[in-house]
C-alpha positions as CSV (number, residue, x, y, z in Angstrom):
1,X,-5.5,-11.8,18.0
2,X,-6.0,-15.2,16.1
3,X,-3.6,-17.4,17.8
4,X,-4.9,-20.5,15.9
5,X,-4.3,-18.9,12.5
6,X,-0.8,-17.4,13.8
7,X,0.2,-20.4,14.5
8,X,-1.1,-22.4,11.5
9,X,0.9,-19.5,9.2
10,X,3.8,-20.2,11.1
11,X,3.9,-23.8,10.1
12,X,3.5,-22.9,6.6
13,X,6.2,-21.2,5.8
14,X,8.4,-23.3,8.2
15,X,9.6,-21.0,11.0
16,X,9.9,-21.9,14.5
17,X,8.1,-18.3,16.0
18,X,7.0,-15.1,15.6
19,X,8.6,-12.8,18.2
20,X,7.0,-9.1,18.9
21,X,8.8,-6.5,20.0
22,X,8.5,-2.9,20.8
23,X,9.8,0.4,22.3
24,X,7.8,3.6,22.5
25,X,5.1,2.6,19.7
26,X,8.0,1.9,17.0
27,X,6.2,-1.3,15.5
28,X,2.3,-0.5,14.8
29,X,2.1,-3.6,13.0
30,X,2.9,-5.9,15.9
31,X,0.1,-3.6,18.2
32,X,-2.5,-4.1,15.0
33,X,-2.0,-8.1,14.9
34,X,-2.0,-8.7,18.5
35,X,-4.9,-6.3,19.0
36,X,-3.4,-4.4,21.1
37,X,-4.8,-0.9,21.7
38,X,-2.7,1.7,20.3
39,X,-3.2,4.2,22.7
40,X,-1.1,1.6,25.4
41,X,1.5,4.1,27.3
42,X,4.7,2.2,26.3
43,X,8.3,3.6,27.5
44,X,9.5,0.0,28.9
45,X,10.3,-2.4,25.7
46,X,8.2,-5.3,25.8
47,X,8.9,-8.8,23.7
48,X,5.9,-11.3,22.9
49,X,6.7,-14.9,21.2
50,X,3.9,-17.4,19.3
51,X,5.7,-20.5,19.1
52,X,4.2,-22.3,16.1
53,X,3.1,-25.2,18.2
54,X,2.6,-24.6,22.3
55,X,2.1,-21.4,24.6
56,X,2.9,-17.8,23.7
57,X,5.5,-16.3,26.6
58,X,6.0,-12.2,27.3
59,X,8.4,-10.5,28.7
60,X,7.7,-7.1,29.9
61,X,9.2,-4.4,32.6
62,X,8.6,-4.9,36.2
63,X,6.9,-1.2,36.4
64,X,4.4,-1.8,33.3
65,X,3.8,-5.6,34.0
66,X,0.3,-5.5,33.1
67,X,0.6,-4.5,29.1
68,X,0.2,-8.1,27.5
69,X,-2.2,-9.3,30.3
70,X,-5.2,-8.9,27.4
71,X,-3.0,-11.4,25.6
72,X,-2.6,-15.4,26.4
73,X,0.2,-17.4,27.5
74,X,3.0,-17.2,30.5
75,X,4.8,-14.2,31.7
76,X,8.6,-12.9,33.0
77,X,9.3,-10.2,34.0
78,X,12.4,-7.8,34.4
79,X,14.0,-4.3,35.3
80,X,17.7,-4.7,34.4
81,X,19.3,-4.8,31.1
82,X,20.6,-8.3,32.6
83,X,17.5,-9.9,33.5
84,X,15.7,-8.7,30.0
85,X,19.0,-10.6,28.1
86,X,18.7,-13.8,30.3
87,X,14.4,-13.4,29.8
88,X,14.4,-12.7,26.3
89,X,17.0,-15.8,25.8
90,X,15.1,-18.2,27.9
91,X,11.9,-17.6,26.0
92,X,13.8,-18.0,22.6
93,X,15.4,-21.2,23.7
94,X,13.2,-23.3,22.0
95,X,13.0,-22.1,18.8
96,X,15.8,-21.6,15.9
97,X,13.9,-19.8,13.1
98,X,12.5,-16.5,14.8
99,X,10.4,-14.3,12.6
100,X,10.1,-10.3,13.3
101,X,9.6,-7.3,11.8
102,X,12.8,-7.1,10.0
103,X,13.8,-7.2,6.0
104,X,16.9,-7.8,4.8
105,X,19.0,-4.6,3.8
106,X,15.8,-2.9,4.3
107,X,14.8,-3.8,1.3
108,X,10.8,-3.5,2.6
109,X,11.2,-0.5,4.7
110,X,7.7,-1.0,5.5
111,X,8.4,-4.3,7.2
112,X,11.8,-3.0,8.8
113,X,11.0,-2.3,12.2
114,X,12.9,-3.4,14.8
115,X,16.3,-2.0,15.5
116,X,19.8,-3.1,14.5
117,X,20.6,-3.4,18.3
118,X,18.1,-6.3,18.8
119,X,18.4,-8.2,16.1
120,X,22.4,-8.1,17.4
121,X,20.8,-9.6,20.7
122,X,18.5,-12.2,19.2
123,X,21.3,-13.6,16.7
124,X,23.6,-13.4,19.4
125,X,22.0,-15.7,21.1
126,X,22.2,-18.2,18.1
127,X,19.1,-17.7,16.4
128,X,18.1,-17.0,12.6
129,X,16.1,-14.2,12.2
130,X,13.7,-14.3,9.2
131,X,11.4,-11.8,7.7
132,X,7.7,-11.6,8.7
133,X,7.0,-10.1,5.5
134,X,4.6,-12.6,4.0
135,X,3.1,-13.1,7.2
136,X,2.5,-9.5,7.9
137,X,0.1,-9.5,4.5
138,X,-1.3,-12.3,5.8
139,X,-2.1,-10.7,8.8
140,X,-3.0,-7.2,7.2
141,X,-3.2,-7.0,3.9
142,X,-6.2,-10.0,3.3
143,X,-9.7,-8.9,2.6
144,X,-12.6,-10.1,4.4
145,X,-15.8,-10.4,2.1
146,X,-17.0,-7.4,3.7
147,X,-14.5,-5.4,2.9
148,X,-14.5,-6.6,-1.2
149,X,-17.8,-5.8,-1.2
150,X,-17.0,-2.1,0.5
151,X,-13.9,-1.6,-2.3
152,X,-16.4,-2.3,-5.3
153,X,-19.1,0.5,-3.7
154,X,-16.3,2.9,-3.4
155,X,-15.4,2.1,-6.4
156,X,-18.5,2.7,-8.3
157,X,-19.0,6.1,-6.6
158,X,-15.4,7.2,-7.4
159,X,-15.6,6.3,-11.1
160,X,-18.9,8.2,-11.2
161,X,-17.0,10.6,-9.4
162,X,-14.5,11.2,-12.0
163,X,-16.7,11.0,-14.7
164,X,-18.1,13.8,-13.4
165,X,-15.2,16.0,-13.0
166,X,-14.4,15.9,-16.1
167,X,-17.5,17.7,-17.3
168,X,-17.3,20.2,-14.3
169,X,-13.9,21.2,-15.3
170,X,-15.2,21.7,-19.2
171,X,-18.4,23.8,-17.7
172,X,-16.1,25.7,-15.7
173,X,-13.5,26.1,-18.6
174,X,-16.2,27.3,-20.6
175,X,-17.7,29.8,-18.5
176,X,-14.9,31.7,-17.1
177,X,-11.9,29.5,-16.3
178,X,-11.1,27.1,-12.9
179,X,-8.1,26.0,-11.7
180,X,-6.7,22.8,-9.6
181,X,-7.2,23.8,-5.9
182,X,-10.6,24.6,-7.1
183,X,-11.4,21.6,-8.6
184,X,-9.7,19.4,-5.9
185,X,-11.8,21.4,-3.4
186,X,-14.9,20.3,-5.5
187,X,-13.6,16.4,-5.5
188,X,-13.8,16.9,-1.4
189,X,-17.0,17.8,-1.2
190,X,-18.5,15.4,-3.9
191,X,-16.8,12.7,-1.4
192,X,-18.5,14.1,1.4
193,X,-22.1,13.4,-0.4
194,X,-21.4,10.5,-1.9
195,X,-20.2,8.8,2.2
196,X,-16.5,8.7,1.5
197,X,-13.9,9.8,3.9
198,X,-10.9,12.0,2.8
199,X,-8.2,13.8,4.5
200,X,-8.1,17.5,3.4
201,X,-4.3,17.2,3.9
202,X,-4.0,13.6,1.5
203,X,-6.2,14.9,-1.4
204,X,-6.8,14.1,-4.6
205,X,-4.5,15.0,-7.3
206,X,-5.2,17.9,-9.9
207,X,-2.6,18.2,-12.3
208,X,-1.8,20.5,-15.0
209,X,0.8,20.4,-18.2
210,X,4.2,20.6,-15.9
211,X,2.5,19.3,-13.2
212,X,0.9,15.8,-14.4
213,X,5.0,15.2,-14.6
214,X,4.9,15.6,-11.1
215,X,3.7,12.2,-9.2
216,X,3.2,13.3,-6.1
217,X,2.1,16.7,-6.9
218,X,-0.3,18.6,-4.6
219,X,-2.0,22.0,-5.6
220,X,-1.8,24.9,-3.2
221,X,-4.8,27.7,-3.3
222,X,-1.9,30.3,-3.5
223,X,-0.1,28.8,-6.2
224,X,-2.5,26.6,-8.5
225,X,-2.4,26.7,-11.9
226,X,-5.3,27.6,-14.1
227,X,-7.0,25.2,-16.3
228,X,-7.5,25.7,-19.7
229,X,-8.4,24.5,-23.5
230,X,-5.4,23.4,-24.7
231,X,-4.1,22.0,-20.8
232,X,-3.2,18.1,-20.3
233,X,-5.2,16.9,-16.8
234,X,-4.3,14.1,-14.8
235,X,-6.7,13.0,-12.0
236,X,-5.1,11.4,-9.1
237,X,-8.1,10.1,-6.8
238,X,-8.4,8.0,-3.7
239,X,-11.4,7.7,-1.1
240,X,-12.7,4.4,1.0
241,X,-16.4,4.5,2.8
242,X,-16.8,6.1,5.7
243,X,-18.0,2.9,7.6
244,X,-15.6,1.0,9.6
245,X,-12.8,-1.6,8.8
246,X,-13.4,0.4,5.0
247,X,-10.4,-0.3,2.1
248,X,-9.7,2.0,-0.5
249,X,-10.1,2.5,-3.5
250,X,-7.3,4.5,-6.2
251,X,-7.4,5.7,-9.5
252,X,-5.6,7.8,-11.8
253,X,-7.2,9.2,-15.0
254,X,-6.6,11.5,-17.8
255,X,-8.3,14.1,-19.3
256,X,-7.4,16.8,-22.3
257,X,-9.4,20.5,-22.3
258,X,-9.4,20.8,-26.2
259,X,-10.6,19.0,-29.5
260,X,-7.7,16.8,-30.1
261,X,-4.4,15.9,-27.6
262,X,-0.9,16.6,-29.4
263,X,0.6,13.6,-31.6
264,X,3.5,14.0,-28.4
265,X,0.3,13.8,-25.9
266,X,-1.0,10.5,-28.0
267,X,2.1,8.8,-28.2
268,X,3.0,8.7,-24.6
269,X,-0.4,7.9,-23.7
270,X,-0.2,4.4,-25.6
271,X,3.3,3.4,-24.3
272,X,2.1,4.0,-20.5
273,X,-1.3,2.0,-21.4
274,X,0.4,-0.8,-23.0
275,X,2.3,-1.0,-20.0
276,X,-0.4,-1.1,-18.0
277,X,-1.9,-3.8,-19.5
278,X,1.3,-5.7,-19.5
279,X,1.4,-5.5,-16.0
280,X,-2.6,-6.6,-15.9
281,X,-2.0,-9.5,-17.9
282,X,1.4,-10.8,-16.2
283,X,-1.3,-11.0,-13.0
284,X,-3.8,-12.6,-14.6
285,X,-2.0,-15.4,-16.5
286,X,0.0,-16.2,-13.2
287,X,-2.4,-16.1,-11.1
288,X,-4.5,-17.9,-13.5
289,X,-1.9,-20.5,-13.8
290,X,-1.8,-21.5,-10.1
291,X,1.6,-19.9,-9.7
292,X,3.5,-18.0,-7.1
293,X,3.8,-14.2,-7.6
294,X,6.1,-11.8,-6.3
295,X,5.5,-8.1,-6.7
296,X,8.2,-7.1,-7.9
297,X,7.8,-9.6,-11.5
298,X,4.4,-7.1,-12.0
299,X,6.9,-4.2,-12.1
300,X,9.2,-6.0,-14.4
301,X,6.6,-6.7,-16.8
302,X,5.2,-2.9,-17.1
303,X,8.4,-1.3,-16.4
304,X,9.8,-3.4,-19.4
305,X,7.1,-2.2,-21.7
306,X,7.9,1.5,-21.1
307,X,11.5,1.0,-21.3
308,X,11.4,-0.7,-25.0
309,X,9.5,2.2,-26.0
310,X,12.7,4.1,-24.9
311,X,10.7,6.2,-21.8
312,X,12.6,4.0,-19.0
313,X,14.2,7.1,-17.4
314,X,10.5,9.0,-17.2
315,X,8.8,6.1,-15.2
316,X,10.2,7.0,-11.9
317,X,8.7,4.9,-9.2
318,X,6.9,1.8,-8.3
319,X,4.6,0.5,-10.6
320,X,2.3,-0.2,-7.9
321,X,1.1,-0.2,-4.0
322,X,-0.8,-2.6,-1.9
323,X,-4.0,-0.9,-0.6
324,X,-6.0,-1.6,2.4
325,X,-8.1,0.2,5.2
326,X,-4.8,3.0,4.5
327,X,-4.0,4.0,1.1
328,X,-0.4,2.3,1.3
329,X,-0.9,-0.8,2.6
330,X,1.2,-4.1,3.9
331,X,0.7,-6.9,1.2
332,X,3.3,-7.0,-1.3
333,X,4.3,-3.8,-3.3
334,X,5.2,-3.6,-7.4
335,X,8.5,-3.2,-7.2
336,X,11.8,-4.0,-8.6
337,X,13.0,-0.5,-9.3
338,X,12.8,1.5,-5.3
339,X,12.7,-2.1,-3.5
340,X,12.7,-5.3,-4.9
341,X,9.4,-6.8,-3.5
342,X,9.9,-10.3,-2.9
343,X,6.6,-10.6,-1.1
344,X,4.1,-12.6,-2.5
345,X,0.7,-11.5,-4.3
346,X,-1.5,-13.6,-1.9
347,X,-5.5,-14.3,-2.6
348,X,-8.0,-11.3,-1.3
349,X,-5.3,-8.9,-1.5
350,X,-5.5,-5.3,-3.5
351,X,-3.2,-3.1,-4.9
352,X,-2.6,-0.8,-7.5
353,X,-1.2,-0.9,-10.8
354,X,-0.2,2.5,-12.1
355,X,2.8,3.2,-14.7
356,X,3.8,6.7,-15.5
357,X,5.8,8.6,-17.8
358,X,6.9,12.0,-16.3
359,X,8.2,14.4,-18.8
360,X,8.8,18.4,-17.7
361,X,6.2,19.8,-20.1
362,X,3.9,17.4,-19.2
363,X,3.4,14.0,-17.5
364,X,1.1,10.5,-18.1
365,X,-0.2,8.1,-15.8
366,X,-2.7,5.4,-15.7
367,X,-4.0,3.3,-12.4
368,X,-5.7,0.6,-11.8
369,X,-6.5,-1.7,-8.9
370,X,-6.4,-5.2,-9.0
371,X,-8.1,-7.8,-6.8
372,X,-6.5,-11.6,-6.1
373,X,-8.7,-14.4,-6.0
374,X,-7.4,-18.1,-5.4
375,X,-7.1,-18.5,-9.4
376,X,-8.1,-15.9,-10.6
377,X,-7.4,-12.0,-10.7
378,X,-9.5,-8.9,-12.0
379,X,-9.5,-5.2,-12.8
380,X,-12.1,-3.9,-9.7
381,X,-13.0,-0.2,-12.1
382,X,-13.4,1.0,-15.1
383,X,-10.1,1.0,-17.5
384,X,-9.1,3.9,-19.3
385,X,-8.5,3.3,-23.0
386,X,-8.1,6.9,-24.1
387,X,-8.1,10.7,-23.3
388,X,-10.9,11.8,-21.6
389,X,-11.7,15.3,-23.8
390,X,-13.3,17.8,-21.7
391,X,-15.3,20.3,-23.7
């Protein structure tokens, strides 16, 4: 735990503390940013409060009073409900503006943690509870140097990667056929050569005709479809280095097994790379400009590019996801359609940008990553600016 920068983000945005809280391993968020290990045998509720100036104080249960001892500052202890209500209160009592791991209306399920019961409690006992949203990213969602450096490797590898999947699916079309359990087997075991880590259970995404209009579609050995000239491909791929503290990296491609895409293919195509870029350059010029961003203003900007090309009730999620050392990860989300993502898009953060239009006969997506600087904001990969066609 970094106490001194806890406590320095605390006075930034103005709040009194950050209180902690768990039950039974309900908030991994609080045991990643107090470095707690996750294996800890919790069944007692423990609370843990940074003040922004001043000593942290814990309050834990009398029969697991050594859980926080790794962790600095003065300790209370309880076993009744009673004497957990009169701790918790007289640890509070300094402080008015509390931060946890709650979000209003659960807007940021991701962030909304802690149980309606306890936030009763603490407001009860005349405190405002406020969001630790933007200090979670802070916490979890800012890239060290190292782990840039480890995105743009993974990067490289998976482009190559997908360059090369391409041609093995036209060799294999050509010679006999294929179809998109085979080929995802095949992107698992180029990851394995090439040092990447993925979960045989979380692979990448083959998708044919009706399934590329299927976003979270995953191909089954007993149920795959074939691939063949004429077929629309979409190539959903994700993979990090196997090396620790490792981020990901997330792409989505597309590919056509044939001479020429359909007119229908083409057109559809443009409008979801048009918004792609429209979500690129809202990024860029804001963050160019030295001004705050919220995720969900990158999902009004590509979102509102699809919709004028009357394909609003194809694009059926999120524009985009923050990514980290897991795929999904806790910086700010591009959002306004699932959530509305009020977070902001802080420096050495990552996430995807990755519009879609999902049709039944046949869906399109493109994806992107994006990396913050303090002024500036880039494209980590190679950018797709047409069909691949395979063959």
């Amino acid at each position: 735990m970094d106490l001194k920068a806890i406590q320095s983000a605390l006075k930034d945005r103005q709040f009194d503390a950050w209180l902690f809280y768990d039950h039974h391993h309900r908030d991994p968020i609080a045991y990643r940013v107090l470095g707690l290990p996750e294996t800890l045998f919790v069944t007692r509720r423990w609370f843990y409060v940074i003040p922004a100036d001043g000593e942290p104080q814990k309050l834990v249960h009398r029969i697991e009073a050594g859980h926080l001892d790794s962790l600095p500052g003065g300790k209370r202890a309880y076993s009744s409900y009673g004497e957990l209500s009169d701790g918790l209160a007289a640890i509070l009592k300094p402080f008015k503006r509390v931060a946890m791991q709650y979000s209003p209306k659960n807007m940021i399920p991701y962030i909304g943690l802690v149980d309606a019961g306890t936030i009763e409690m603490i407001r009860e006992f005349g405190k405002e509870v406020v969001s630790s949203a933007d200090l979670v990213a802070r916490f979890e969602a800012m890239w060290t140097p190292e782990q840039v450096e480890m995105h743009m490797e993974a990067g490289r590898k998976i482009d190559g990667i997908v360059a090369e999947a391409f041609k093995e699916i036209g060799r294999r079309v050509a010679s006999g056929g294929t179809n998109e359990y085979d080929i995802q087997r095949w992107f698992l075991g180029a990851f394995e050569r090439e040092g990447l880590v993925a979960d045989p259970d979380d692979a990448p995404i083959v998708g044919v005709n009706q399934h590329s209009g299927d976003p979270h579609y995953g191909p089954k050995k007993e149920t795959a479809s074939p691939i063949k000239n004429g077929d629309i491909v979409l190539l959903d791929v994700w993979s990090k280095l196997n090396k620790p503290n490792a981020v990901f990296y997330d792409i989505t491609w597309m590919g056509f097994c044939g001479k020429t895409p359909t007119d229908r293919m083409r057109e559809v195509f443009q409008v979801v790379k048009g918004a792609r870029d429209a979500g690129i350059e809202k990024v860029k010029s804001t963050i160019g400009a030295g001004k705050r961003l919220e995720g969900w203003e990158v999902d009004e900007a590509t979102r509102g590019h699809i919709v004028s090309k009357g394909f609003g009730q194809y694009f059926t999620h999120r524009t985009g996801h923050s990514i980290g050392t897991t795929i999904h990860g806790n910086g700010a989300n591009m959002d306004n359609l699932e959530t509305k993502d009020v977070r902001q898009v802080i420096p050495n953060s990552c996430f995807s940008i990755e519009p879609g239009v999902y049709m039944p006969e046949f869906g399109v997506r493109s994806e992107v990553n994006m990396l913050i600087h303090e002024k500036s904001a880039e494209v980590t990969g190679r950018i797709q600016d047409d069909f691949v066609i395979i063959g």
